[in-house]
Structure formats: C-alpha cells, structure tokens
mmCIF file of the N, C-alpha and C atoms, coordinates in Angstrom:
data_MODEL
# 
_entry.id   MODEL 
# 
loop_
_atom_site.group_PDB 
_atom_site.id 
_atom_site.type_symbol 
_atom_site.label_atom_id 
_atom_site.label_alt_id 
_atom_site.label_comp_id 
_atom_site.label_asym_id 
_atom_site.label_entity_id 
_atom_site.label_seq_id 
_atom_site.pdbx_PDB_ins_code 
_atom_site.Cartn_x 
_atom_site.Cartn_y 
_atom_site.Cartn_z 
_atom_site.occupancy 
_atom_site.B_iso_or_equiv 
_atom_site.pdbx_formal_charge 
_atom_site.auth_seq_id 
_atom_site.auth_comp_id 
_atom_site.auth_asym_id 
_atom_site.auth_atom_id 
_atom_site.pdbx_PDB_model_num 
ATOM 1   N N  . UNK A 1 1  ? 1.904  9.882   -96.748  1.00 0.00 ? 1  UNK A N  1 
ATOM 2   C CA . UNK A 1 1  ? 2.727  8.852   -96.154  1.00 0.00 ? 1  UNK A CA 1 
ATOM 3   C C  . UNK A 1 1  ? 2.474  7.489   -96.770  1.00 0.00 ? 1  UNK A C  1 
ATOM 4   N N  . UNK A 1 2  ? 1.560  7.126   -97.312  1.00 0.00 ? 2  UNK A N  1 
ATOM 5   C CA . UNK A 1 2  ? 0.650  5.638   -97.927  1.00 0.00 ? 2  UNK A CA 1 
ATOM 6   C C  . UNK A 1 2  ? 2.054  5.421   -99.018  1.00 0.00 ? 2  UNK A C  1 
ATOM 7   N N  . UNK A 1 3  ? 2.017  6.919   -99.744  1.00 0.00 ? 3  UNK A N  1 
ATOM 8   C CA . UNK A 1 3  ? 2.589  6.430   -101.230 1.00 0.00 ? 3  UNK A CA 1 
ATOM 9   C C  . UNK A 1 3  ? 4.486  6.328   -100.727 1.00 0.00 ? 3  UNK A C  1 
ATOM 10  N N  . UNK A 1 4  ? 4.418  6.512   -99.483  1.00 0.00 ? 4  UNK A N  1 
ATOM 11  C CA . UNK A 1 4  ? 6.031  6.318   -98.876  1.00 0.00 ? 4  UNK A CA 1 
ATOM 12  C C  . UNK A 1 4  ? 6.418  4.753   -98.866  1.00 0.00 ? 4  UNK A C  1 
ATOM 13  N N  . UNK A 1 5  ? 5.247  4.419   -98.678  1.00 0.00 ? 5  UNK A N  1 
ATOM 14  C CA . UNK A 1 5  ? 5.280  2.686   -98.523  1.00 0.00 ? 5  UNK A CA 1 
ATOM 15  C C  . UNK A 1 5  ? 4.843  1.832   -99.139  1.00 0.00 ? 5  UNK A C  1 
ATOM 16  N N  . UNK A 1 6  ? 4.967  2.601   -100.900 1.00 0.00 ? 6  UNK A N  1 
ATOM 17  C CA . UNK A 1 6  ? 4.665  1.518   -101.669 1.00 0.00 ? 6  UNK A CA 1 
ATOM 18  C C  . UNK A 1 6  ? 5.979  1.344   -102.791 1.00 0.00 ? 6  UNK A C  1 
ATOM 19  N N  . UNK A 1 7  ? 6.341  0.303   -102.873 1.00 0.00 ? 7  UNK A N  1 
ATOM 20  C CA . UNK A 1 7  ? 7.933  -0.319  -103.413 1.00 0.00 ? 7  UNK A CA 1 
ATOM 21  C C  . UNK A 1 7  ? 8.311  0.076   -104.890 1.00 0.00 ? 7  UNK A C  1 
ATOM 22  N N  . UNK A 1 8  ? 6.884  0.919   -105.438 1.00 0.00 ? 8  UNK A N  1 
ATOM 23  C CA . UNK A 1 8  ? 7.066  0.813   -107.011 1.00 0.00 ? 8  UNK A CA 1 
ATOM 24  C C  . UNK A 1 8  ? 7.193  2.505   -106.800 1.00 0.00 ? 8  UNK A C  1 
ATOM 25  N N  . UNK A 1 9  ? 6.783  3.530   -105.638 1.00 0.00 ? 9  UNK A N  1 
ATOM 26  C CA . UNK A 1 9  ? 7.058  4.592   -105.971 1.00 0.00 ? 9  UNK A CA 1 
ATOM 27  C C  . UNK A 1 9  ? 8.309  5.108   -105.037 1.00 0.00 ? 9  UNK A C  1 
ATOM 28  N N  . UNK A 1 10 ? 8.359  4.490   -103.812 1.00 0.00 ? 10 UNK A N  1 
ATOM 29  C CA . UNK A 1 10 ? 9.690  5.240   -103.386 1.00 0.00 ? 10 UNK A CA 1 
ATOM 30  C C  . UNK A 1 10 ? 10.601 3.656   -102.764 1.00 0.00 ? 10 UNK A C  1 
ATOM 31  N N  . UNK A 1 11 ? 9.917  2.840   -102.096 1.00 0.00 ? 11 UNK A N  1 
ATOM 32  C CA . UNK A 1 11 ? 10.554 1.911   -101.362 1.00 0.00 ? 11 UNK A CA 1 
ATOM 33  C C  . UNK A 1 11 ? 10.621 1.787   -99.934  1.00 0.00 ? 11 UNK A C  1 
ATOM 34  N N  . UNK A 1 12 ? 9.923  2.662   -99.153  1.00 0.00 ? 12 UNK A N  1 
ATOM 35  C CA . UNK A 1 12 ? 10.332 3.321   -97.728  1.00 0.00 ? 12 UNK A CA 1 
ATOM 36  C C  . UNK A 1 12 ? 9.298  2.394   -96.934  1.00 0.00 ? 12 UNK A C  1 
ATOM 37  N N  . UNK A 1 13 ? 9.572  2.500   -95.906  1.00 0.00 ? 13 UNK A N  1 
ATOM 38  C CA . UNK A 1 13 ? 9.039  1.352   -94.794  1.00 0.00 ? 13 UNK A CA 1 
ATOM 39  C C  . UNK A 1 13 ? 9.061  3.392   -93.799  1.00 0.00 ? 13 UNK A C  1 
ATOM 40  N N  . UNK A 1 14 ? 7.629  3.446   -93.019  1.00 0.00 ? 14 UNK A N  1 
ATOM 41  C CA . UNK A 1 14 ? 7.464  4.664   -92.313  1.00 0.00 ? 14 UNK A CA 1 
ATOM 42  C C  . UNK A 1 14 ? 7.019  3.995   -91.306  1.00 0.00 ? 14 UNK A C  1 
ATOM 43  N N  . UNK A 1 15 ? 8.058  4.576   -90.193  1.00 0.00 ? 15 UNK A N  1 
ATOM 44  C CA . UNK A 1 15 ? 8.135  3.961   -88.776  1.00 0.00 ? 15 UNK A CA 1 
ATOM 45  C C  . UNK A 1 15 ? 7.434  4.378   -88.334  1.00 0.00 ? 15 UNK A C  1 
ATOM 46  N N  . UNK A 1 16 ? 7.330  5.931   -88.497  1.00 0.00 ? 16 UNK A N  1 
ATOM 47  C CA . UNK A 1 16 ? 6.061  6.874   -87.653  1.00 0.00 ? 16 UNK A CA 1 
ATOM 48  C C  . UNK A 1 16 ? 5.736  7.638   -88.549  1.00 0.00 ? 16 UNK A C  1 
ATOM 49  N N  . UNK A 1 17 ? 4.390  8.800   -88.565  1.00 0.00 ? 17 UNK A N  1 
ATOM 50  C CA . UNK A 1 17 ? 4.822  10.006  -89.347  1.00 0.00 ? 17 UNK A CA 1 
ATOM 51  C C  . UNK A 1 17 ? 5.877  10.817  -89.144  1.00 0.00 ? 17 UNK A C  1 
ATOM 52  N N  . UNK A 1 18 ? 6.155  11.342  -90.949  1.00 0.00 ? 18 UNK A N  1 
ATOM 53  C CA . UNK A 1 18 ? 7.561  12.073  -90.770  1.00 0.00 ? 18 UNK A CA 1 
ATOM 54  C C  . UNK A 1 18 ? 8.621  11.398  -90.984  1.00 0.00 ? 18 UNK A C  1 
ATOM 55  N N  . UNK A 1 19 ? 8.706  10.273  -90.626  1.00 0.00 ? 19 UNK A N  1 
ATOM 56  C CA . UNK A 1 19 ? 10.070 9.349   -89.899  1.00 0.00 ? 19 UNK A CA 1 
ATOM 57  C C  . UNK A 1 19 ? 10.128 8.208   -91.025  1.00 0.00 ? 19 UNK A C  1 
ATOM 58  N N  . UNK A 1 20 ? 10.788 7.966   -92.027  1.00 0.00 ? 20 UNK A N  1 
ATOM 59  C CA . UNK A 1 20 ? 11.111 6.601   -92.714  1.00 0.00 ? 20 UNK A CA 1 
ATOM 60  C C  . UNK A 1 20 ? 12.177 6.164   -92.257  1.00 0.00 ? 20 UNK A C  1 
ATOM 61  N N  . UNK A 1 21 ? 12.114 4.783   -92.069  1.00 0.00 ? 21 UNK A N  1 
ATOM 62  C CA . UNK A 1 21 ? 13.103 3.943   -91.268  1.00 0.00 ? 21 UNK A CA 1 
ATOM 63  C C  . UNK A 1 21 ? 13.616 3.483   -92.090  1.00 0.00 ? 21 UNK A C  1 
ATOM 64  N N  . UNK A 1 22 ? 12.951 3.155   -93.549  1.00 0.00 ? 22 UNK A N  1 
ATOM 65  C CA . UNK A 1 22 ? 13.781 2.339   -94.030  1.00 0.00 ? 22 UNK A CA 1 
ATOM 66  C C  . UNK A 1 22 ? 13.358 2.991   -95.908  1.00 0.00 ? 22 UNK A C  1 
ATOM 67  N N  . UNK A 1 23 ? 14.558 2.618   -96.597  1.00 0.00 ? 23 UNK A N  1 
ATOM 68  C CA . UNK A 1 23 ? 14.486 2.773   -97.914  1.00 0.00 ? 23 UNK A CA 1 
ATOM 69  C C  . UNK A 1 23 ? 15.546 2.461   -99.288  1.00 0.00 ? 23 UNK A C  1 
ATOM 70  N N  . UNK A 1 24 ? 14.852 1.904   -99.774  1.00 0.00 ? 24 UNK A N  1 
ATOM 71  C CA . UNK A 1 24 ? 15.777 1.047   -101.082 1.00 0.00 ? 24 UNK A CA 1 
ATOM 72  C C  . UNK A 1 24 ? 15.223 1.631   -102.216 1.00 0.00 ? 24 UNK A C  1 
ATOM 73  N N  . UNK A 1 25 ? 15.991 1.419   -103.338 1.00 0.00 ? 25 UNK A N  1 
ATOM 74  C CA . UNK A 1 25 ? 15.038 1.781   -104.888 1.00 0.00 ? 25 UNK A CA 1 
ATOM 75  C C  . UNK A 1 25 ? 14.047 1.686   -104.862 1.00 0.00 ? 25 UNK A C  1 
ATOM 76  N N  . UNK A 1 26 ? 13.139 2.541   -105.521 1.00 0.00 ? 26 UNK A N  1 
ATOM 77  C CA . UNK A 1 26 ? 11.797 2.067   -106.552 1.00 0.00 ? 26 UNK A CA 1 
ATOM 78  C C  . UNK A 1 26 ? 11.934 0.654   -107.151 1.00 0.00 ? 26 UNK A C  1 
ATOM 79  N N  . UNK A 1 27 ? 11.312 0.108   -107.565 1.00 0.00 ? 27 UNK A N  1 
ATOM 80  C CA . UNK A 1 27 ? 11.392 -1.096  -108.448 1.00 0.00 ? 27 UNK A CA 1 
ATOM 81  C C  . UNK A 1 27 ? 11.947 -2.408  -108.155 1.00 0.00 ? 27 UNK A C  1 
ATOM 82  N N  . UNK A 1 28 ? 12.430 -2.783  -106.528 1.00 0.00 ? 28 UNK A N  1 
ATOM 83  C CA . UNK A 1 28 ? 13.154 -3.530  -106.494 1.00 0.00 ? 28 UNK A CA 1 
ATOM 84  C C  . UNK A 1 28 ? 12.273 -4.593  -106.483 1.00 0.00 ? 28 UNK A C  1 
ATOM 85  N N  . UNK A 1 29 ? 12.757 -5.915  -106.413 1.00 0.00 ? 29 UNK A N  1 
ATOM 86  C CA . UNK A 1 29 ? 11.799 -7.076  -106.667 1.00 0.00 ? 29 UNK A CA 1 
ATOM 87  C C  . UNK A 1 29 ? 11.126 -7.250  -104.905 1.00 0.00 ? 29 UNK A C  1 
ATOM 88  N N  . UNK A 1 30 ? 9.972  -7.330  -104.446 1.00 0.00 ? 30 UNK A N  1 
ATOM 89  C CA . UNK A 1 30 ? 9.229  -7.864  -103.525 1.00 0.00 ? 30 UNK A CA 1 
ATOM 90  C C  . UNK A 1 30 ? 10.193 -8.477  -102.117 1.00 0.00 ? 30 UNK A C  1 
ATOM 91  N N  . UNK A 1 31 ? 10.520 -9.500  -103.269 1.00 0.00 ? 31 UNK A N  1 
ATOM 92  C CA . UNK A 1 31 ? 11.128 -10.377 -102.453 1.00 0.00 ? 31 UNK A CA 1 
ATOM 93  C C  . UNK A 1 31 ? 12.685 -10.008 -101.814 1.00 0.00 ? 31 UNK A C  1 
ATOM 94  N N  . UNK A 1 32 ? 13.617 -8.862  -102.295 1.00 0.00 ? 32 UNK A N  1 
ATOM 95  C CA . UNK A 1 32 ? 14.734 -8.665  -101.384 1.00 0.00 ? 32 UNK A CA 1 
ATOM 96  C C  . UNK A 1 32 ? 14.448 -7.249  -100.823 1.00 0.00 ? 32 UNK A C  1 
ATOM 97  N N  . UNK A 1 33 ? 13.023 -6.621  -101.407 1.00 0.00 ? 33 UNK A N  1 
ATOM 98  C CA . UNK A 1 33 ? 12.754 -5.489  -99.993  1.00 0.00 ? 33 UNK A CA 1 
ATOM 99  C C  . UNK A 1 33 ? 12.020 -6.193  -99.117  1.00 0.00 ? 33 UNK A C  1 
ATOM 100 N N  . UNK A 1 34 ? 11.522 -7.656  -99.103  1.00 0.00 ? 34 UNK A N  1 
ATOM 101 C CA . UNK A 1 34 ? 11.018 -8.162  -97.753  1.00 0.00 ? 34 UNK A CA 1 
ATOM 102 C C  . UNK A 1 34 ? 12.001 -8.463  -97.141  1.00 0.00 ? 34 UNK A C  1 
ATOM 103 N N  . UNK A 1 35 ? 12.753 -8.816  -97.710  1.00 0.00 ? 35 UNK A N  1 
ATOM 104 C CA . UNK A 1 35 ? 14.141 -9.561  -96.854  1.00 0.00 ? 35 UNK A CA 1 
ATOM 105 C C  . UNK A 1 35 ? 15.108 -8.351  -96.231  1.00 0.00 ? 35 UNK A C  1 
ATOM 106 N N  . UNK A 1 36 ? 15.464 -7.571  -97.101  1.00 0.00 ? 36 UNK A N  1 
ATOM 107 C CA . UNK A 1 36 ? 15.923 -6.385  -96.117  1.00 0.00 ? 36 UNK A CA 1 
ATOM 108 C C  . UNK A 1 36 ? 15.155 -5.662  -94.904  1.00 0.00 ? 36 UNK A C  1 
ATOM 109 N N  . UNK A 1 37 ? 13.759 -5.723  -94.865  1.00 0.00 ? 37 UNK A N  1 
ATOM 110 C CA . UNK A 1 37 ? 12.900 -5.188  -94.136  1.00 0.00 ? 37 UNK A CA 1 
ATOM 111 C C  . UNK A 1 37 ? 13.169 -5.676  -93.379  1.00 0.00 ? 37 UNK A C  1 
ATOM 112 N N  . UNK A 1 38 ? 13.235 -7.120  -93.382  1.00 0.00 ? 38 UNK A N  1 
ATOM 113 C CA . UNK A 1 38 ? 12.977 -8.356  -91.561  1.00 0.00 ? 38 UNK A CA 1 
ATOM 114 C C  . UNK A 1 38 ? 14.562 -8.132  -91.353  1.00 0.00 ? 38 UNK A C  1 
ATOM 115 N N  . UNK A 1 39 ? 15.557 -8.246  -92.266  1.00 0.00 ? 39 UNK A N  1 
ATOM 116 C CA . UNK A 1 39 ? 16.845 -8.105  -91.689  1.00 0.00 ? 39 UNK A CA 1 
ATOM 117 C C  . UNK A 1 39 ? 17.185 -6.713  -90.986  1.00 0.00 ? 39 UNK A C  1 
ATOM 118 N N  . UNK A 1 40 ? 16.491 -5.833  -91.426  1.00 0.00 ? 40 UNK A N  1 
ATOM 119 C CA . UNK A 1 40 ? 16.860 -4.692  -90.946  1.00 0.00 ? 40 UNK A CA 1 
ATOM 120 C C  . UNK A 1 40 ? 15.702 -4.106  -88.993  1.00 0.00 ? 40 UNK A C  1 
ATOM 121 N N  . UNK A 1 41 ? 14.504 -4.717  -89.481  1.00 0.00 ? 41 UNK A N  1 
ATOM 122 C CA . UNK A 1 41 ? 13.667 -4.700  -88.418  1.00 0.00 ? 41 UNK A CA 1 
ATOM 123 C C  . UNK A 1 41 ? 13.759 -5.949  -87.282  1.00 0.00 ? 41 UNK A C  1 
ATOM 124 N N  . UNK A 1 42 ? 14.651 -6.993  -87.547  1.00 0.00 ? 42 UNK A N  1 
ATOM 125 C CA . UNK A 1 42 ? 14.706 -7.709  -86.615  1.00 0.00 ? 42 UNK A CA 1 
ATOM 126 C C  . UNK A 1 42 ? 15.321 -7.266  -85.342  1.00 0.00 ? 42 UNK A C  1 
ATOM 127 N N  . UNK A 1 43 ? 16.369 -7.131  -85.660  1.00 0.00 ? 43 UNK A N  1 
ATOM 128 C CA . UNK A 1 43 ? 17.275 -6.444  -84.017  1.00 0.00 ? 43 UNK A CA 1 
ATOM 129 C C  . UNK A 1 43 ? 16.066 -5.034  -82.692  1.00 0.00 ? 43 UNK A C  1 
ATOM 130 N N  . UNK A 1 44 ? 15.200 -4.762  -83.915  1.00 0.00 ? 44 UNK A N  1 
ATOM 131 C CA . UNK A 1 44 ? 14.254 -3.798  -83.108  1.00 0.00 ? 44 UNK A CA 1 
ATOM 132 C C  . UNK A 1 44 ? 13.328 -5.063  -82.621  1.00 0.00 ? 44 UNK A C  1 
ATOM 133 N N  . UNK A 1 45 ? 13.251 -6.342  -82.948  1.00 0.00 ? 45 UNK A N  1 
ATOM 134 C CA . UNK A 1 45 ? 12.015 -6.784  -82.192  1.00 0.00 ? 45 UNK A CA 1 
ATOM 135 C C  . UNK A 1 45 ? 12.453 -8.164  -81.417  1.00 0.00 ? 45 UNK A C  1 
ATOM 136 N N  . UNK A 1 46 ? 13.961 -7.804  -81.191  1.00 0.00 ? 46 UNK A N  1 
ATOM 137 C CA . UNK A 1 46 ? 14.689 -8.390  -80.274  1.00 0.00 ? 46 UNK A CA 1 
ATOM 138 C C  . UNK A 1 46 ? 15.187 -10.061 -80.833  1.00 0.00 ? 46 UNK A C  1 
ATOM 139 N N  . UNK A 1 47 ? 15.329 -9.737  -81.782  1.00 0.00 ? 47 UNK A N  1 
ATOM 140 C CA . UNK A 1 47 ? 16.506 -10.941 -82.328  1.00 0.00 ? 47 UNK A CA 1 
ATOM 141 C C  . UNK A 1 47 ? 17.351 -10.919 -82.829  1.00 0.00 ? 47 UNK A C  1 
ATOM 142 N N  . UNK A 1 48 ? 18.665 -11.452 -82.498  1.00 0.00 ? 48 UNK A N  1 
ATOM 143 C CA . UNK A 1 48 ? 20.158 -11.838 -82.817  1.00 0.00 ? 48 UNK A CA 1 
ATOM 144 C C  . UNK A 1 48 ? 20.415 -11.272 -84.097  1.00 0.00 ? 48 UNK A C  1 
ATOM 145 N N  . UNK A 1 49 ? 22.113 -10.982 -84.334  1.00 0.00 ? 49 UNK A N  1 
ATOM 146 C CA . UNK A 1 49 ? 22.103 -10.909 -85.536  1.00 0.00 ? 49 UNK A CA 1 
ATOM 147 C C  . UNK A 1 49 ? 22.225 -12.870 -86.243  1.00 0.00 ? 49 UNK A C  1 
ATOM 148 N N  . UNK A 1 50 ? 22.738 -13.620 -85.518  1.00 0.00 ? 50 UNK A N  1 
ATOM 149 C CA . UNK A 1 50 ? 23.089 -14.763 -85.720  1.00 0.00 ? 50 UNK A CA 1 
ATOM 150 C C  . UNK A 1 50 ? 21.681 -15.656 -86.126  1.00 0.00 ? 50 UNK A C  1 
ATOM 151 N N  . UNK A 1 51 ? 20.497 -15.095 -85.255  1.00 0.00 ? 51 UNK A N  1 
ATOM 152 C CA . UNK A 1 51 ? 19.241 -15.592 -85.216  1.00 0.00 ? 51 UNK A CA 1 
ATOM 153 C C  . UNK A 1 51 ? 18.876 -15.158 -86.614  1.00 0.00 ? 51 UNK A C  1 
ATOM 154 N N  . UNK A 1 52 ? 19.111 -13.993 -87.130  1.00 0.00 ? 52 UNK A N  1 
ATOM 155 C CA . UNK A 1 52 ? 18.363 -13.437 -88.477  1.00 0.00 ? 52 UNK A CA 1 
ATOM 156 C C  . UNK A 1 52 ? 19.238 -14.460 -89.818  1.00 0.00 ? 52 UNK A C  1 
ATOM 157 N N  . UNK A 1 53 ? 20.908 -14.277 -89.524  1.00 0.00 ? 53 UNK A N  1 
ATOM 158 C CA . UNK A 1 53 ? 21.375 -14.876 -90.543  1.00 0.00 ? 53 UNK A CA 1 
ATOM 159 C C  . UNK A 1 53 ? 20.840 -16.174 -90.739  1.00 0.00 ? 53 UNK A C  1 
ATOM 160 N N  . UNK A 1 54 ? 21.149 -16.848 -89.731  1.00 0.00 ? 54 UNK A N  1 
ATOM 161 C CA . UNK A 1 54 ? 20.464 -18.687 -89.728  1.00 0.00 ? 54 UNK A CA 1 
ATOM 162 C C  . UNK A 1 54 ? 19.066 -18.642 -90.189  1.00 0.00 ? 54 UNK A C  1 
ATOM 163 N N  . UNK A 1 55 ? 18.568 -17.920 -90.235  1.00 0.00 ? 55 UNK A N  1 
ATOM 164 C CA . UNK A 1 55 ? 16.873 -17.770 -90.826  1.00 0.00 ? 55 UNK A CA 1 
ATOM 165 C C  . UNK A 1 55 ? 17.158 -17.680 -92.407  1.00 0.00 ? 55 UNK A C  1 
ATOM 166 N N  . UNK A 1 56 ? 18.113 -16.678 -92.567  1.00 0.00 ? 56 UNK A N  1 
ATOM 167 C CA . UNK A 1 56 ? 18.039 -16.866 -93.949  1.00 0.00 ? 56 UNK A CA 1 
ATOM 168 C C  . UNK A 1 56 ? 18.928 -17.179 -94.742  1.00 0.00 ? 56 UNK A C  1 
ATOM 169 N N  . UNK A 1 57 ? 19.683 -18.343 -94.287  1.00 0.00 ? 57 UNK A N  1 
ATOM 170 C CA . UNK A 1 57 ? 20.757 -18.942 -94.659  1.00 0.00 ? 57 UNK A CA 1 
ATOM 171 C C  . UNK A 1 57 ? 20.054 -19.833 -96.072  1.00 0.00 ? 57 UNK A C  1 
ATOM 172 N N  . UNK A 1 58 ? 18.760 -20.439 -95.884  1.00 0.00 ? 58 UNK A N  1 
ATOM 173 C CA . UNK A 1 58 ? 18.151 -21.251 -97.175  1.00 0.00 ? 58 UNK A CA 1 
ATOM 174 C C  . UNK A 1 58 ? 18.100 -20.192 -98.303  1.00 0.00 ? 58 UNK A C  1 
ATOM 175 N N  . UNK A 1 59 ? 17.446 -18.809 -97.977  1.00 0.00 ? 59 UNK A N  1 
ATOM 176 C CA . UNK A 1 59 ? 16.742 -17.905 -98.933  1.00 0.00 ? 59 UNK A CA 1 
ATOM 177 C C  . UNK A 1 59 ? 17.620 -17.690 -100.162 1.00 0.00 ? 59 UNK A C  1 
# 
C-alpha cells in the first residue's frame, strides 16, 4: 500500500486498505497532485465547493 502513495510510481492517495480514493498519473508535478488532493478531499472534511475555489483562486 506505501508504494500506492507515492506520485512517481502510481499517484494514488489510499483512504483505507484496499480502497484508493484518489489517483492521477505517475509523474505529475507535486504541486497539481497537492492541489487535486485538497480539491478533491475537501468536501469530505466539510468545506464548500465555493470555499475550496476562493482558496485557490491565487494558485
């Protein structure tokens, strides 16, 4: 499961065992699998979609 959640071999964010919640290319740059991560994990930790956009309206 370790090597599920590292960005250079699959891309996957593992919610539980077994279970990937989330997944993009291999190789993508750091910085827009962090940003998909919080955009995609925000609504689970109870914020807006309006709250997420305005957050990253600078980025």
């Amino acid at each position: 499961l370790e090597d599920l959640d590292d960005p250079n071999l699959f891309g996957g964010i593992v919610d539980r065992p077994g279970r990937i919640l989330f997944a993009m290319p291999p190789r993508r740059p750091a910085g827009e699998r962090e940003r998909w991560v919080r955009v995609l994990l925000a609504p689970r930790e109870g914020y807006s979609r309006d709250e997420v956009q305005e957050a990253f309206a600078g980025v």
